[in-house]
C-alpha positions in Angstrom: -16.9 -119.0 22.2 -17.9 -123.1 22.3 -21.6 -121.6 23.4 -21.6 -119.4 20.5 -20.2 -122.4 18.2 -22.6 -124.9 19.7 -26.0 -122.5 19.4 -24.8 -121.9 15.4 -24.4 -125.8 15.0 -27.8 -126.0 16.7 -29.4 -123.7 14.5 -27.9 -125.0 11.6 -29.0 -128.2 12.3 -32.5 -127.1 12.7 -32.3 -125.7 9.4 -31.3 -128.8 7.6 -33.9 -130.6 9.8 -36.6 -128.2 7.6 -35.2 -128.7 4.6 -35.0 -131.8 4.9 -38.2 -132.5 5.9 -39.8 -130.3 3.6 -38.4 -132.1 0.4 -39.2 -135.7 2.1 -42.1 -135.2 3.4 -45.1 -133.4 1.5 -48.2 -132.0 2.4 -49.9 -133.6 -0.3 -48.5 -137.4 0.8 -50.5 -135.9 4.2 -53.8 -135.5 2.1 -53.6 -138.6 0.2 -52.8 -140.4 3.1 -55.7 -139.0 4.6 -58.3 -139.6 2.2 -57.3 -143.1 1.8 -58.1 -143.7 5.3 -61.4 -141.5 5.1 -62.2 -143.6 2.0 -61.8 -147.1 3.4 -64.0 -145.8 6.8 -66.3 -145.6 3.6 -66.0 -148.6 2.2 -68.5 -151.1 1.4 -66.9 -153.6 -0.1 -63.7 -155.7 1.0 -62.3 -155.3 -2.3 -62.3 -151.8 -2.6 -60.8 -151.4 0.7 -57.9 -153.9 0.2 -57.6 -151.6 -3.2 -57.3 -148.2 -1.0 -54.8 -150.1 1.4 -52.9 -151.1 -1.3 -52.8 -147.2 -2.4 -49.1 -145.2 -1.3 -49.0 -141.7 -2.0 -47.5 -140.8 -5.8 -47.9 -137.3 -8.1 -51.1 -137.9 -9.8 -51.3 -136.1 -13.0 -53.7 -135.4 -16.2 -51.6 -135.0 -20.0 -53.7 -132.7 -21.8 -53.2 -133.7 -25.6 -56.5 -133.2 -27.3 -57.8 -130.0 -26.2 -56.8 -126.7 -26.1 -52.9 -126.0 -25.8 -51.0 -129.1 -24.3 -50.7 -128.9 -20.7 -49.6 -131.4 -17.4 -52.0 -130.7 -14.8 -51.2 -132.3 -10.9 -53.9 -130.3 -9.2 -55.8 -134.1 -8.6 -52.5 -134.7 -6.6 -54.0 -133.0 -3.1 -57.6 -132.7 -5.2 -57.9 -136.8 -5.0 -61.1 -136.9 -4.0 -62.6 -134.5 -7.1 -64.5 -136.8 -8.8 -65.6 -138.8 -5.5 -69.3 -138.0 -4.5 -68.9 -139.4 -1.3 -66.5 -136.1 -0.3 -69.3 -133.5 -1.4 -69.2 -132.0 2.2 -65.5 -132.4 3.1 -63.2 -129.4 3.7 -61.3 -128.9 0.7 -58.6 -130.0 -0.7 -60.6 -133.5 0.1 -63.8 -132.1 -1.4 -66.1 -133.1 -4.5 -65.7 -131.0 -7.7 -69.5 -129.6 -7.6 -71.6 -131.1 -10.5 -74.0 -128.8 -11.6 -76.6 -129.4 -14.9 -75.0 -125.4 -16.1 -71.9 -127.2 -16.9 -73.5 -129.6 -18.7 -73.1 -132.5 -16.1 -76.2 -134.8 -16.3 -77.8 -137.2 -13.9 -78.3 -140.3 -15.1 -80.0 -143.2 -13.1 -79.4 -141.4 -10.0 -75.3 -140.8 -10.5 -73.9 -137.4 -12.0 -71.9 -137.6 -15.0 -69.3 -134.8 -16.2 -69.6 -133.0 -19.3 -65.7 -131.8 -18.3 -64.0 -135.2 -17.8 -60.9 -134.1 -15.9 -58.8 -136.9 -18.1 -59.7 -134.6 -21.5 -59.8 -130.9 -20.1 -57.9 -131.1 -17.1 -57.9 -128.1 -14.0 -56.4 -125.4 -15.3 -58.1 -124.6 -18.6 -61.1 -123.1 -16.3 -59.6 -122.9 -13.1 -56.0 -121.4 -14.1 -53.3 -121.7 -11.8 -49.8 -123.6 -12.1 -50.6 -127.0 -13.6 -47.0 -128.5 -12.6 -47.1 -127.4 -9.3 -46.9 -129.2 -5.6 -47.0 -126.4 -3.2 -49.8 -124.1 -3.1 -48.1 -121.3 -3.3 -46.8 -122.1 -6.9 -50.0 -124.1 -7.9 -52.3 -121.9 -7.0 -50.2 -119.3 -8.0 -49.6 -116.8 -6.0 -46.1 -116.4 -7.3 -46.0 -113.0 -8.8 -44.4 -113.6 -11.8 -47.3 -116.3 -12.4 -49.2 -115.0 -14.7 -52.4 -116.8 -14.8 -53.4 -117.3 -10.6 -56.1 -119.1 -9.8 -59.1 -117.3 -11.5 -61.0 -115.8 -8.2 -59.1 -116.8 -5.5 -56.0 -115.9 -5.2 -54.7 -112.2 -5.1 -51.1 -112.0 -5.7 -49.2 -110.3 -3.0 -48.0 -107.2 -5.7 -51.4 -106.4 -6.6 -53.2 -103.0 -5.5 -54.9 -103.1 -1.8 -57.9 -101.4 -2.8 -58.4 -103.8 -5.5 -57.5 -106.9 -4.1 -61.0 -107.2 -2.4 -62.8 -106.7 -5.8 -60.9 -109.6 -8.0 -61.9 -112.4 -5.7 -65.0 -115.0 -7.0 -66.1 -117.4 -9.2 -67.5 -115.2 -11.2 -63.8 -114.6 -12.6 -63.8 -118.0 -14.0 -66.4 -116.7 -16.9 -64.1 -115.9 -18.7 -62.5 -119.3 -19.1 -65.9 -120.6 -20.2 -65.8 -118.1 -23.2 -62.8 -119.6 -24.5 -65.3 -122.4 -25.9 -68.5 -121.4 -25.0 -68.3 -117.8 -27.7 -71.9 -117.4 -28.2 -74.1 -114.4 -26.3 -76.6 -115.1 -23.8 -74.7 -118.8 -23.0 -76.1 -119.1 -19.3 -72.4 -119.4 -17.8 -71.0 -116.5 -19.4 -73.7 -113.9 -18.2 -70.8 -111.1 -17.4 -69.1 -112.2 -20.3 -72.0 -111.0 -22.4 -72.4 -108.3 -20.3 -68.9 -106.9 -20.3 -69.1 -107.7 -24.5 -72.4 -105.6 -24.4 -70.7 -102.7 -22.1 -67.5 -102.7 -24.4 -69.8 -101.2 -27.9 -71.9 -99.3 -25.0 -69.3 -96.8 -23.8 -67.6 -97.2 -27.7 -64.7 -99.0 -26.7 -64.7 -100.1 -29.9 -64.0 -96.9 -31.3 -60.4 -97.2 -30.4 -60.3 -100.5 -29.8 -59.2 -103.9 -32.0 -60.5 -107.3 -30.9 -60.5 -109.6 -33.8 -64.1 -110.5 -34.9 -65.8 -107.8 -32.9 -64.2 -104.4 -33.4 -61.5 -102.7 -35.3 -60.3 -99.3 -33.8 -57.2 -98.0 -34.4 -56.6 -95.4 -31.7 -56.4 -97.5 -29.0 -53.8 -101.2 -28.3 -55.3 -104.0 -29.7 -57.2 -106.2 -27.6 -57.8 -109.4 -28.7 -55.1 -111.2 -26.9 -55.5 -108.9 -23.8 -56.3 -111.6 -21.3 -52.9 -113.4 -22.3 -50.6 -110.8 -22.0 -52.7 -109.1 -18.8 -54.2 -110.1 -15.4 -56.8 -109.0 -13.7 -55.9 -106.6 -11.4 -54.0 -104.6 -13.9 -57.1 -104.8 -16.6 -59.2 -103.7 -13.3 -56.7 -100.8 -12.6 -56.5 -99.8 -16.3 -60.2 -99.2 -16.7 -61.1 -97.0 -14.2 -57.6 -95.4 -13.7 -56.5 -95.3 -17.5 -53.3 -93.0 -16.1 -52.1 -95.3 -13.8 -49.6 -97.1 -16.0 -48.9 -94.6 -19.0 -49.3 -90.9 -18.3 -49.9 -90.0 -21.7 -52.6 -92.3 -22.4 -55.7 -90.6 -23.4 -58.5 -92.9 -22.8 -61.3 -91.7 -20.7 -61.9 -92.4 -17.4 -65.8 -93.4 -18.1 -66.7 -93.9 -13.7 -68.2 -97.3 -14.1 -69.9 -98.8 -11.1 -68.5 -101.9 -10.1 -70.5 -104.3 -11.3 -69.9 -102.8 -15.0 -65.9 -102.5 -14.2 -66.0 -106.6 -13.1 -68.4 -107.0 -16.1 -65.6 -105.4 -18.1 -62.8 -107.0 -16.9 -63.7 -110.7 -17.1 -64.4 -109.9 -21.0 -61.6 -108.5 -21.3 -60.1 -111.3 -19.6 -61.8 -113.7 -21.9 -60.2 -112.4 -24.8 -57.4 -114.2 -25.4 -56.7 -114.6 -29.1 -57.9 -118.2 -29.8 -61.3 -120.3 -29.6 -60.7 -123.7 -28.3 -63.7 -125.1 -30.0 -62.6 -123.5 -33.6 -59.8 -124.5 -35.9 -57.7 -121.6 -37.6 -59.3 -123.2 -40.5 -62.5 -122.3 -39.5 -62.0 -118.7 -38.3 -60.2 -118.2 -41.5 -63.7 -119.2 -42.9 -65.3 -117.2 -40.9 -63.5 -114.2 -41.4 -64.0 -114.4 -45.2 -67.7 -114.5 -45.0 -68.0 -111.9 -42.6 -66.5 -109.6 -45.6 -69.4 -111.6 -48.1 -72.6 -109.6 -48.7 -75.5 -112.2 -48.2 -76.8 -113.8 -51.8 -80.0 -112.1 -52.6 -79.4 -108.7 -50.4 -82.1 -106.3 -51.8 -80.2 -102.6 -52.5 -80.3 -100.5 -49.5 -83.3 -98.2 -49.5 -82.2 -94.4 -49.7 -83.7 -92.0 -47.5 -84.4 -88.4 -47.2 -85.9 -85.5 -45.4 -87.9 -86.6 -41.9 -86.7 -90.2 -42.2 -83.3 -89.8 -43.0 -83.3 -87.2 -39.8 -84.9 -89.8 -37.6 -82.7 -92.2 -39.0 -79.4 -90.7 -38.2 -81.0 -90.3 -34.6 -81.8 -93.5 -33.7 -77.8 -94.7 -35.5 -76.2 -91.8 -33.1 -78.0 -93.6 -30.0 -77.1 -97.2 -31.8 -73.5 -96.4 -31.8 -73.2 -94.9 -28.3 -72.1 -91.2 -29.0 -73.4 -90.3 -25.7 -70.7 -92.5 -24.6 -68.6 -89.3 -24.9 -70.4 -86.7 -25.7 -73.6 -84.4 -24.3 -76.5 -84.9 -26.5 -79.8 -83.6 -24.8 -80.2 -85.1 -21.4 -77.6 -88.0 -22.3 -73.4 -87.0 -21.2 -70.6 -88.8 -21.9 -68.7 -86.0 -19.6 -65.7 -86.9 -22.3 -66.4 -85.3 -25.4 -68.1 -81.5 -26.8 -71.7 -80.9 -26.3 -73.5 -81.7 -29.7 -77.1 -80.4 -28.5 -77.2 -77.8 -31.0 -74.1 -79.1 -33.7 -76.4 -77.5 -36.1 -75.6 -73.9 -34.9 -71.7 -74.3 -35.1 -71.4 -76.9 -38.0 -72.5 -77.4 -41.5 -73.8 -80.2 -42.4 -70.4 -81.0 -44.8 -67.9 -80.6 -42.4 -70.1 -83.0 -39.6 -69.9 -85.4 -42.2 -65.9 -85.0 -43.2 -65.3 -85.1 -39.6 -67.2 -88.0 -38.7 -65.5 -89.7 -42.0 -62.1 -88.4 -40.9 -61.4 -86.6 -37.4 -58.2 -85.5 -38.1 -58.7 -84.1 -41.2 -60.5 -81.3 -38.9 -59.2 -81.2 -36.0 -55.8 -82.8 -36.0 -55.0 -83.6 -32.4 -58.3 -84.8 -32.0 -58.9 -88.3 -29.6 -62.6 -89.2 -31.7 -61.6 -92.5 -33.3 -61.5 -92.9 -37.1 -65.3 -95.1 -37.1 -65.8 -97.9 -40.2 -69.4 -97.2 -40.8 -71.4 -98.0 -43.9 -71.7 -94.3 -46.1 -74.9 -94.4 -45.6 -74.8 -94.4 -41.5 -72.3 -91.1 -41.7 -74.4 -89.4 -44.0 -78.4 -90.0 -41.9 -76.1 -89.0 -38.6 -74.6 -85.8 -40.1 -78.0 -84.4 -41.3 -79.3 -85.6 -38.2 -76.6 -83.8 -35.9 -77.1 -80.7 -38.7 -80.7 -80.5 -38.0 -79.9 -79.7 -33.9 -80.4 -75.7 -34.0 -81.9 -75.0 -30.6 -79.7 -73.6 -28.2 -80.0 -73.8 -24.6 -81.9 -70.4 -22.7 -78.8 -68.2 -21.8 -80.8 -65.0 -20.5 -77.2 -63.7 -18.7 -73.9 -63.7 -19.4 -73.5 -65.7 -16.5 -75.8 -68.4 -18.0 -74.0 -68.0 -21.3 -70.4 -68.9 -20.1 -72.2 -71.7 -18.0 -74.0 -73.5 -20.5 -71.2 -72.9 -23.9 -67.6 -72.4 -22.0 -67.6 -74.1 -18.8 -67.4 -77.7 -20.3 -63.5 -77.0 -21.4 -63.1 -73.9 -20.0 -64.0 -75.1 -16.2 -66.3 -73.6 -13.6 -63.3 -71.9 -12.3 -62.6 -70.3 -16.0 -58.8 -72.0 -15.7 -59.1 -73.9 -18.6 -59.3 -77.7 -16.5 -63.4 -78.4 -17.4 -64.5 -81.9 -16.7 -63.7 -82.8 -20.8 -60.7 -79.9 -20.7 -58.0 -83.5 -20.5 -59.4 -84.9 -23.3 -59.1 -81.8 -25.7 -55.8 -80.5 -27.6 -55.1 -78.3 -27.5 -55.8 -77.4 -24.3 -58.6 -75.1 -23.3 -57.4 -71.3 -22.8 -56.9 -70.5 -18.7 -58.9 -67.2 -19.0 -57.1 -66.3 -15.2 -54.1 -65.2 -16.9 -54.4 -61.4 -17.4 -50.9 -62.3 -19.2 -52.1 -63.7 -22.4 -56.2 -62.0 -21.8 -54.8 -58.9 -21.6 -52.2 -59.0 -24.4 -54.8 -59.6 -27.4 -57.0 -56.8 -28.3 -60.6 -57.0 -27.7 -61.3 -57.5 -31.2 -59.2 -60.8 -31.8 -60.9 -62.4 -28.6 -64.7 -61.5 -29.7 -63.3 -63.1 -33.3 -62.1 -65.9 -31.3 -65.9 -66.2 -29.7 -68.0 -65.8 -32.9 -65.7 -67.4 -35.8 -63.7 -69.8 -33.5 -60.3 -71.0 -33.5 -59.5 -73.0 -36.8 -58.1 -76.8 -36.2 -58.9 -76.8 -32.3 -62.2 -77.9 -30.5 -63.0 -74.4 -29.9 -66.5 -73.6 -32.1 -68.0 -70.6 -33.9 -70.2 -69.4 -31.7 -71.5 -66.6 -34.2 -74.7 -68.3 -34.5 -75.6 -68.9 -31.1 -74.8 -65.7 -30.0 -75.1 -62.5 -30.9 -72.8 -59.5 -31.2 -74.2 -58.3 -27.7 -74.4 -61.8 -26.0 -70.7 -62.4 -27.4 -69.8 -58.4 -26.4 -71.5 -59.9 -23.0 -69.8 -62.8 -21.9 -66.5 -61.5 -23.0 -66.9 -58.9 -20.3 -68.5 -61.5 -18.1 -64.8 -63.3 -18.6 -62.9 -60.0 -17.6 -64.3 -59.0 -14.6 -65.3 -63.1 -13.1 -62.1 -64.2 -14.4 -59.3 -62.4 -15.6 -60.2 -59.9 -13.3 -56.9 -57.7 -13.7 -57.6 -54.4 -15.6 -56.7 -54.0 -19.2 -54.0 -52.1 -20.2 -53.4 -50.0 -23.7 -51.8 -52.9 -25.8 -47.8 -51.8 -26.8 -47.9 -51.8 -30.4 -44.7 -54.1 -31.8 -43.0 -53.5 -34.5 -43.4 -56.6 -37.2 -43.9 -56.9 -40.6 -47.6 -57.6 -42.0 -46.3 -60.1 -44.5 -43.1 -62.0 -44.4 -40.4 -60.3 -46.0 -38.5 -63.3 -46.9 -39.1 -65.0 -49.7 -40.3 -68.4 -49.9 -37.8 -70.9 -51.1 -35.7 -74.0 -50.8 -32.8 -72.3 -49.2 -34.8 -70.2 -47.1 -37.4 -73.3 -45.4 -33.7 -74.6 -44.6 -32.5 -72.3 -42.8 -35.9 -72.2 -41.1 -35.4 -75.5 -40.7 -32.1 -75.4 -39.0 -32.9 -72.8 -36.7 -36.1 -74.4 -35.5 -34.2 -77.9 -34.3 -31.5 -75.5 -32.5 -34.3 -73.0 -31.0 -37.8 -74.6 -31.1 -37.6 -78.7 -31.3 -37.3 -79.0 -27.3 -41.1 -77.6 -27.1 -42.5 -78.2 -30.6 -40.6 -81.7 -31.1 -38.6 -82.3 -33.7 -41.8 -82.9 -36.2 -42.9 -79.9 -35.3 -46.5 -81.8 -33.6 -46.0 -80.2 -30.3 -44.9 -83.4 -28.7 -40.9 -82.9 -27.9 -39.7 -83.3 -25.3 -40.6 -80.3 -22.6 -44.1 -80.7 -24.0 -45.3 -82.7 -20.8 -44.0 -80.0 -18.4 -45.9 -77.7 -20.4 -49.9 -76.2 -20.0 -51.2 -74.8 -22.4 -49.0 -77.4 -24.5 -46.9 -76.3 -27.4 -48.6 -75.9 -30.6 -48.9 -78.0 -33.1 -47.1 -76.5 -35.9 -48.9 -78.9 -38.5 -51.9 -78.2 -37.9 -52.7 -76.8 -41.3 -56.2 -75.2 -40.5 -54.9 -73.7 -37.8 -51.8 -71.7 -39.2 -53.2 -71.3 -42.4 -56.0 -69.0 -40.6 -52.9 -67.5 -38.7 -51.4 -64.2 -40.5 -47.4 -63.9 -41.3 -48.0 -60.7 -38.5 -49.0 -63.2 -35.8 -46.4 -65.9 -36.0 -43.6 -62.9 -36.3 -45.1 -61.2 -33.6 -45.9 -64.7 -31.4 -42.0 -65.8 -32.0 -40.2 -62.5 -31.7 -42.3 -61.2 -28.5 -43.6 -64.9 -26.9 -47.3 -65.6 -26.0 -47.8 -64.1 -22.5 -49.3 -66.1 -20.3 -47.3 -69.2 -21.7 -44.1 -70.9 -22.0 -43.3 -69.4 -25.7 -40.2 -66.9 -24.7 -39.4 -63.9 -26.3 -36.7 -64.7 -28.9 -35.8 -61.1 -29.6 -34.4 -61.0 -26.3 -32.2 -64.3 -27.8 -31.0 -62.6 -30.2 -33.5 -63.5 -33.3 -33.5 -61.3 -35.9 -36.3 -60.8 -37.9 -34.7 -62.8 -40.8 -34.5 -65.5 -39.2 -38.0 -65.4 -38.2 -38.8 -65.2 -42.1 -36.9 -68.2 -42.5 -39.1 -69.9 -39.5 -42.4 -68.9 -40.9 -41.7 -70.0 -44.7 -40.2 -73.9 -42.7 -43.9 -73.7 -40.3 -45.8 -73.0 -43.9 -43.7 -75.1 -45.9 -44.4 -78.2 -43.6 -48.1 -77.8 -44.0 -49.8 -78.6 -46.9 -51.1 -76.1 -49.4 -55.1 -75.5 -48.5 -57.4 -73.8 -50.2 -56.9 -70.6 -47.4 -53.7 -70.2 -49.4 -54.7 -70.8 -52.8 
């Protein structure tokens, strides 16, 4: 028992011993101490080596007043020799801070001289890190909850291992010099300007805000990103965009490196204030950007050939092939818009590219700010496109027009298939293929399916081409035989009549029976909906249920949708009144187009 009591006092006592030591006796006392000594061995004076004797080792520390946000930096604490030229090959911390002309340091009669005088700009403003701190594991910070670590060196422990190795550099530190240094093609900023150029290349901007640059909607707003973010989870966000929100819809563009780093330190540069601007002058700024220029001549209207080859050269201008396939060019996001002219008019290319969701309502494509004149040169331009692709087989047909949403495998999960709601049909389920007659799927082919992604195909193909691929689809695909359709008993038009009471009662029985799929707007988004594929439909799409008859949506409610997750609610006991009351709510939620005029 005394052993036992004597080893714990022992180890105790060793204990306080560290403590002790370690809050009496600092590492950076150690390096002060030593460059005093290395400084006097350098000494060529008497005077300045009875100066450095004199020295004892204290916290040395910059206030940071006039510039940028206020801030107490101690990094010159261990870092004492910084601003010493005569420690320019020492191991650090006792090195020289490089001078270097691309900082704007200058040589004069033979001595450098900083543009950056530690005593106005301090450390951290380029280098980041924990200004206050003594230890290197809080200055440096590599504390996790830090959230600005020290910009291309240190990795905090929490971040991603196969990232880790990417977010080291100086190259990080970029995007500190752009908090001053804001205009392109500045010679320390190159991926700065790169990243900037990369973010309207791939139309990041679409969905994206950053104030002064771009003003998306879709997407969060960016212009304070590099505050609220670091790096690794800006680095993780771009080329995994599911990683933190599973719901999140932005593409996954498959960067190379170099672009996502590009990316990143732009990103990271963006961080809601210019240090070298007063909110008086952005203010300024922002007013004049909204001024048209004294003396601007009236824009010069054009037509025919020119206005064609206008709307070309403004659909390669604004990056659409960011997302979409145009010719050789693919986004590997969006639809194929080779030949647009075959499956769109010329008004409804230009209403969609005004408005997105006045067409397709679920659609991703971001709500763009351009001048009139821009929309209407790229929707003639886009109308013109009336070649389609050589399709000599059905084979070749489903390849070139189908397998982009539909998939190679004809399961509905094509390379753009995640970006589209709703989603693309899985033509492997002899369920729902089988269940539609063949007339209603040919329709589907040629006139397409109102509201949804899914294009008339009627002048691409053919009757026999669409007669083609359809069979193409049964026997590849489906591959189950079909069957002689049971005819169901429903009504052709609603026998309920539309009204007040009756939308209510719709109403109430939807929330009771539907909202767990549907949600309780009726958008497809409640609750089940993630659990779901196909998802639920959106039951306010108008252009989609206005081109749906009152026979459908009593036979798709009473009887399901094979092949899916809508049940049968005859076999819940759902009379057919009730239905009536379902379909007037569904109608009565959408607004009145002119299909039901």
């Amino acid at each position: 028992m005394r052993l036992a009591l004597a080893i714990a006092s022992f180890v105790v006592l060793i204990v306080h011993g560290l403590v002790f030591y370690q809050q009496f006796f600092h590492k950076w006392e150690n390096y002060q101490t030593a460059y005093f000594d290395q400084a006097r061995a350098l000494s060529k004076t008497d005077a300045e080596k009875a100066a450095l004797t004199a020295r004892s080792p204290r916290i040395e520390q910059s206030l940071v007043t006039k510039f940028g946000d206020n801030r107490v930096d101690r990094c010159i604490t261990c870092h004492l020799a910084m601003d010493d030229p005569r420690f320019k090959d020492h191991a650090q911390p006792l090195r020289t801070h490089p001078y270097t002309a691309g900082m704007g340091d200058v040589l004069v009669n033979g001595k450098w001289e900083r543009r950056h005088k530690f005593a106005d700009f301090g450390c951290t403003v380029c280098h980041d890190g924990q200004g206050r701190g003594l230890q290197e594991h809080y200055s440096h910070g590599e504390d996790e909850y830090w959230p600005d670590p020290l910009a291309g060196y240190i990795v905090q422990a929490n971040w991603r291992k196969d990232f880790s190795t990417k977010l080291k550099g100086k190259d990080y530190m970029q995007s500190n010099c752009a908090q001053c240094h804001t205009e392109e093609n500045f010679a320390g900023t190159a991926l700065v300007d790169r990243g900037r150029k990369l973010f309207f290349a791939n139309n990041c901007y679409g969905c994206h805000r950053i104030e002064g640059l771009s003003e998306g909607t879709l997407g969060p707003d960016l212009s304070e990103v590099g505050k609220k973010f670091k790096i690794d989870y800006l680095w993780e966000s771009i080329v995994e965009p599911r990683a933190n929100l599973a719901t999140s819809f932005m593409p996954q563009f498959h960067l190379n490196e170099t672009d996502v780093k590009a990316l990143v330190i732009f990103l990271k540069s963006r961080r809601g204030v210019n240090f070298s601007e007063t909110s008086l002058q952005r203010y300024r700024a922002s007013l004049n950007a909204k001024r048209p220029p004294e003396g601007a001549a009236e824009p010069v209207v054009l037509q025919g050939a020119a206005l064609i080859s206008s709307g070309e050269k403004l659909v390669t201008d604004h990056a659409c092939t960011a997302c979409h396939k145009l010719g050789s060019r693919d986004g590997g996001i969006a639809p194929d818009l080779s030949f647009e002219g075959l499956m769109k008019n010329e008004s409804w290319i230009l209403d969609h590219f005004k408005n997105p969701p006045s067409k397709i309502p679920d659609s991703i494509m971001p709500t763009f700010r351009f001048p009139a004149a821009d929309f209407q040169a790229m929707s003639t331009y886009l109308a013109s496109l009336k070649t389609p692709p050589p399709m000599p087989t059905p084979a070749d047909t489903f390849k070139e027009l189908c397998q982009r949403c539909h998939g190679e495998k004809g399961d509905g999960h094509g390379p753009i298939a995640i970006y589209l709601d709703p989603y693309p049909r899985d033509l492997t389920k002899a369920g729902f293929i089988n269940s539609k007659p063949v007339e209603r799927l040919q329709s589907s082919i040629k006139n397409g399916v109102a509201g949804t992604s899914m294009p008339s195909w009627g002048q691409v193909l053919n009757d026999t081409q669409i007669q083609g691929v359809l069979q193409y689809v049964f026997t590849t695909y489906t591959k189950e035989p079909r069957k002689e359709i049971t005819a169901r008993k429903v009504p052709e038009k609603n026998p309920v009549t539309t009204s007040a009471e009756s939308m209510a009662r719709g109403e109430d029985t939807f929330v009771r029976r539907c909202s767990g799929c549907h949600g309780r707007k009726a958008d497809g988004k409640g609750p089940n909906s993630l659990d779901i594929l196909p998802r639920p439909r959106n039951l306010r799409n108008t252009a989609f249920v206005d081109s749906v008859s009152d026979r459908r949506l009593f036979e798709s409610i009473l009887y399901g949708v094979q092949g899916s997750a809508m049940p049968s609610w005859i076999d819940y006991g759902l009379s057919q009144n009730e239905v009536g009351d379902l379909v007037n709510f569904i109608r009565g939620i959408n607004a009145r187009s002119a299909a039901r005029k």
